[in-house]
C-alpha positions as CSV (number, residue, x, y, z in Angstrom):
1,X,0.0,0.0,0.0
2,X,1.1,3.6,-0.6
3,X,1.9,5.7,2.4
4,X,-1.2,7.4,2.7
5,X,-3.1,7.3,6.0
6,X,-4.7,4.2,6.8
7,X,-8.3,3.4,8.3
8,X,-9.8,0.2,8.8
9,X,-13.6,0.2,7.9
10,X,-15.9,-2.5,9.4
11,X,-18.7,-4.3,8.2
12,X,-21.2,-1.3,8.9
13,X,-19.4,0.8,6.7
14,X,-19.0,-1.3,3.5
15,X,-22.2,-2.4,3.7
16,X,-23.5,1.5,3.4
17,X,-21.7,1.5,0.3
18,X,-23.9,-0.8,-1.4
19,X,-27.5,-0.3,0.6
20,X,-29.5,2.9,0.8
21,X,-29.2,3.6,4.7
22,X,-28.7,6.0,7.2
23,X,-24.9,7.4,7.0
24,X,-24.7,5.9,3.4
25,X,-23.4,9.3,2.7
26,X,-20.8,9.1,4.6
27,X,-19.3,5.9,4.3
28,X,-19.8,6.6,0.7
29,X,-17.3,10.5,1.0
30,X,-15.0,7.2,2.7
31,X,-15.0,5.2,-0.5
32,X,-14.5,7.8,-2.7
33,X,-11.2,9.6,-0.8
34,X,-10.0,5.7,-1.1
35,X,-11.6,5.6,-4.8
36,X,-9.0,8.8,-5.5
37,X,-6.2,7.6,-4.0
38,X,-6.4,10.2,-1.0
39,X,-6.4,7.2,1.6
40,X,-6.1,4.0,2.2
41,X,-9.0,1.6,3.4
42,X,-8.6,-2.1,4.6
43,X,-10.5,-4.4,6.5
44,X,-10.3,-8.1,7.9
45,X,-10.1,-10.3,5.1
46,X,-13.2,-11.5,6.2
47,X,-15.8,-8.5,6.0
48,X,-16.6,-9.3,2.0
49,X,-18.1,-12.1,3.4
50,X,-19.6,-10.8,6.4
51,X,-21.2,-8.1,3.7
52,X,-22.0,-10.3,1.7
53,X,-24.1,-12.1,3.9
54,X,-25.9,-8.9,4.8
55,X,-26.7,-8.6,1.1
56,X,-28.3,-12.3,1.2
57,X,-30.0,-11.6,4.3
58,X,-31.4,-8.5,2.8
59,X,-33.2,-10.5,-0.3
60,X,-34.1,-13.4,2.0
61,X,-36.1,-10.0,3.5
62,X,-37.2,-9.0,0.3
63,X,-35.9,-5.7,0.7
64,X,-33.7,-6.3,-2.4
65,X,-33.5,-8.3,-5.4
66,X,-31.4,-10.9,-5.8
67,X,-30.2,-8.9,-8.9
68,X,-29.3,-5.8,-6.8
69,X,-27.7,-8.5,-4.2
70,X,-25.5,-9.3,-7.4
71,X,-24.8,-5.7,-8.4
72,X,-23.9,-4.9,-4.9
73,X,-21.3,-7.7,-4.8
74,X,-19.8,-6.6,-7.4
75,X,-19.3,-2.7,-6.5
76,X,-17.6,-4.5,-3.4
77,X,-15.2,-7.2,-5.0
78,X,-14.4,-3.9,-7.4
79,X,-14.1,-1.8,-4.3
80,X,-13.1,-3.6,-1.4
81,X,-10.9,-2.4,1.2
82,X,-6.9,-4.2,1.4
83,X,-8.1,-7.2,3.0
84,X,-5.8,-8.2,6.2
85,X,-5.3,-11.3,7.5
86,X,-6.5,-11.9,11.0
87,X,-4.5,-15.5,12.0
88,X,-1.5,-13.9,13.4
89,X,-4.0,-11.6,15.7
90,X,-6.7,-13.9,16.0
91,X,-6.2,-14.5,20.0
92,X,-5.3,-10.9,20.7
93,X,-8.5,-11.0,19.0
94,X,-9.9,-13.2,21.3
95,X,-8.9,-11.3,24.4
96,X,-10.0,-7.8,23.4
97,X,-13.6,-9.6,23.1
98,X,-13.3,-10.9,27.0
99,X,-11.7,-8.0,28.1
100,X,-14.1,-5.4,26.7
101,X,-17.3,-7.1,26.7
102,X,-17.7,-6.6,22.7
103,X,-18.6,-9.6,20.3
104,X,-15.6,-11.3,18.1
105,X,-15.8,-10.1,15.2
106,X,-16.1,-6.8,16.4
107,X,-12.4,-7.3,18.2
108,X,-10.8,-8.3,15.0
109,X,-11.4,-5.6,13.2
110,X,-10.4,-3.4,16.4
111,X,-7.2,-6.0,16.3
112,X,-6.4,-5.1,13.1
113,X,-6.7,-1.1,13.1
114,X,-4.4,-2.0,16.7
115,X,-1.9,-4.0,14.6
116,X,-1.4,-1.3,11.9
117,X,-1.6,1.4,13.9
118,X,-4.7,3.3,12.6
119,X,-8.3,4.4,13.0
120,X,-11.3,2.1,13.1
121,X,-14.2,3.7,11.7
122,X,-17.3,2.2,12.6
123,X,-21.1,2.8,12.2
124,X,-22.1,0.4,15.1
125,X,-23.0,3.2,18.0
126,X,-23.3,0.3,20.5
127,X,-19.5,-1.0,19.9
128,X,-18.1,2.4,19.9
129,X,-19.6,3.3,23.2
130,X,-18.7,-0.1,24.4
131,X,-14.7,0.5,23.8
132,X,-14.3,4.2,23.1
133,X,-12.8,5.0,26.6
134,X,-10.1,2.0,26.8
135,X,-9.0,2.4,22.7
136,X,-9.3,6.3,21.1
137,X,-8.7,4.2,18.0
138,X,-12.2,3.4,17.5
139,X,-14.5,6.5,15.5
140,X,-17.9,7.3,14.6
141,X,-18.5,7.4,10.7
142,X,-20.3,10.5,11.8
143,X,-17.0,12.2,12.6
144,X,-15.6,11.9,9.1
145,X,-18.5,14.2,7.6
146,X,-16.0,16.5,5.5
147,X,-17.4,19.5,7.8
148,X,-16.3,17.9,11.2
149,X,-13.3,18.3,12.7
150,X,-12.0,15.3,12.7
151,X,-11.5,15.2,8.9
152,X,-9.7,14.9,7.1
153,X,-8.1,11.5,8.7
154,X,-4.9,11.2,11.0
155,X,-1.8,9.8,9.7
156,X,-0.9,6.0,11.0
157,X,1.4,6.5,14.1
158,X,5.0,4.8,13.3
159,X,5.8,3.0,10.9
């Protein structure tokens, strides 16, 4: 990857690049600063397929078609953020779940953005509140409105 700085988006995020939801927005302004080369996104190599399950889940729903389902995929495998291996962090993993009360899956992607020394950016209020004390890593989609603050993103510490 280039030296530009890093985030890691979860499963929240990509998925608001495909489906019509609140935030969509964005995660969308996200896409497009990675899109143009102005930063770099990656995710557990995992979250196409947690997506991607959100996208079947939606048509079993009937909320979408299984022909949008198929359009969607493809804006992601065209898209997708640098996917990262989580085996060699898979029990730090493990024990960020026990240790902060927050599910799994959500851990690994706080594992990774903790291994390369970056910002998580997620959409799931509930798991921010749950960690944002203990790991300043963790952000809000809503702070990377191009108005707040916050944006545009930090660079990766080290390295």
């Amino acid at each position: 990857m280039i030296d530009l700085p890093l985030l890691v988006v979860d499963s929240n995020v990509i998925a608001k690049w495909l489906l019509p939801e609140h935030q969509s927005d964005l995660a969308n302004n996200l896409l497009h600063l990675y899109q143009d080369g102005v930063l770099n996104l990656c995710a557990p190599a995992f979250a196409v397929h947690e997506v991607s399950h959100v996208l079947t889940k939606r048509v079993r729903r009937k909320e979408i078609s299984a022909e949008q389902a198929r359009t969607a995929f493809g804006y992601l495998t065209l898209n997708e953020p640098y996917p990262i291996s989580t085996l060699p962090i898979d029990e730090a993993a493990l024990n960020l779940s026990l240790a902060h009360q927050c599910s799994y899956y959500d851990a690994l992607f706080l594992a990774v953005a903790l291994e390369q020394r970056c910002d998580l950016v997620t959409a799931d209020v509930r798991f921010y509140n749950t960690v944002r004390h203990a790991f300043t890593c963790v952000r809000l989609l809503s702070d990377f409105h191009p108005a707040h603050p916050a944006f545009p993103v930090r660079r990766r510490a080290g390295r």
